[in-house]
N, C-alpha and C positions, 0 to 999 in steps of 0.2 A: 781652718779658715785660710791659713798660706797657703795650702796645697790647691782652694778651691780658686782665691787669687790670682794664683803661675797658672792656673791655666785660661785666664780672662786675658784677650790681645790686647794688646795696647791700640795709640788712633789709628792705624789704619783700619779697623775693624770694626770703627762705629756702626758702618750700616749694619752690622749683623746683630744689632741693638743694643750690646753692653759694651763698654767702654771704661777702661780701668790707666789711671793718670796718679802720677806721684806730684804731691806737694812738701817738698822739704821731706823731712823724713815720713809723712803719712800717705797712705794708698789710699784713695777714691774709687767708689764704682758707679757707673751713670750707668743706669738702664733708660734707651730709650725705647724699647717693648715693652708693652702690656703685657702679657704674658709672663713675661721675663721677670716685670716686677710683679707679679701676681705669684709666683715660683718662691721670689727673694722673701715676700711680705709675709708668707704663709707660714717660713721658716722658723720653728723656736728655737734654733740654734744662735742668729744673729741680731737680739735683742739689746746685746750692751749698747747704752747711749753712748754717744761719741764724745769727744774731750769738751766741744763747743757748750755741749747742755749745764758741763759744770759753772759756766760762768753763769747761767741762768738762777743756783741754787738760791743764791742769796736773794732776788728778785722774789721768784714765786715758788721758792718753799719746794722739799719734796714731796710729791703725790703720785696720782697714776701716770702724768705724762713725764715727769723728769723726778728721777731715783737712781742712785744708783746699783740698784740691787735685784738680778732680775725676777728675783724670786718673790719681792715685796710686789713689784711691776705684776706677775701670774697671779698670784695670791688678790690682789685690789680689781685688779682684770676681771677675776673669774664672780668677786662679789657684784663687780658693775654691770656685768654682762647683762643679766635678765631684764633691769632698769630701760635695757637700749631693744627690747626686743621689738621687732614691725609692731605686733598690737597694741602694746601702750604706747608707743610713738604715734600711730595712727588718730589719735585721743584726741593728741595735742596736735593735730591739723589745724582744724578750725584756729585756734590761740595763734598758730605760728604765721597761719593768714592775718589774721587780724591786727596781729602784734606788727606783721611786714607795712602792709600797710598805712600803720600810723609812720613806720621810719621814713617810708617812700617822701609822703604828705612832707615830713619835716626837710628830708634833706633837696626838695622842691621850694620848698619854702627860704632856705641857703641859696639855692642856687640863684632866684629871682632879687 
C-alpha cells in the first residue's frame, strides 16, 4: 500500500483524477475519476476501515458495514450477496414505489 501511495502526486496533479494530501500524520486519496475509483473499489486489497469508523462501533454495533476484520466483512458479504441480486430486487419495485410515495405525500405535508 506505501509503495502504491509514493506513487500518487500530490495537488498539482488533481486533474489527472487522484489526489493524495497528508493530514497530521495520515495519507488521504481523493479520486476524482470514475474509473479510477471503479479500479480503487474493486480492489480486495484495501478493505481495512479507516480509524474514523472506530468511533462508530459503540453507536451501531459491528456488522457488514463497520468491523474491524476484513475477513468477518467477506465472510457476511458473500452470505448477503444473493439477498441483493437484480431479480429479487426487481420484486420489490412496486413496494419501493409505493413506499416512496407515501414519504413524498408526508414530507409535502411538512413543508406546507
Amino acid at each position: 500500500m506505501k509503495a502504491m501511495l509514493a506513487n500518487i502526486p500530490g495537488p498539482p496533479a488533481r486533474k489527472e483524477g487522484i489526489f493524495k494530501c497528508r493530514n497530521a500524520n495520515r495519507v488521504m486519496v481523493l479520486i476524482f475519476n470514475h474509473e479510477l475509483a471503479q479500479d480503487f473499489l474493486k480492489c480486495n486489497v484495501n478493505i481495512e476501515k479507516a480509524f474514523e469508523y472506530q468511533l462508530l462501533y459503540d453507536w451501531l454495533g459491528k456488522g457488514l458495514l463497520i468491523n474491524d476484520s476484513a475477513d468477518l466483512w467477506r465472510e457476511r458479504r458473500k452470505l448477503l450477496t444473493p439477498a441483493f441480486h437484480q431479480t429479487i430486487l426487481t420484486e420489490f419495485v412496486p413496494i419501493f414505489n409505493e413506499k416512496s410515495d407515501i414519504l413524498v405525500k408526508r414530507l409535502a405535508d411538512c413543508v406546507d
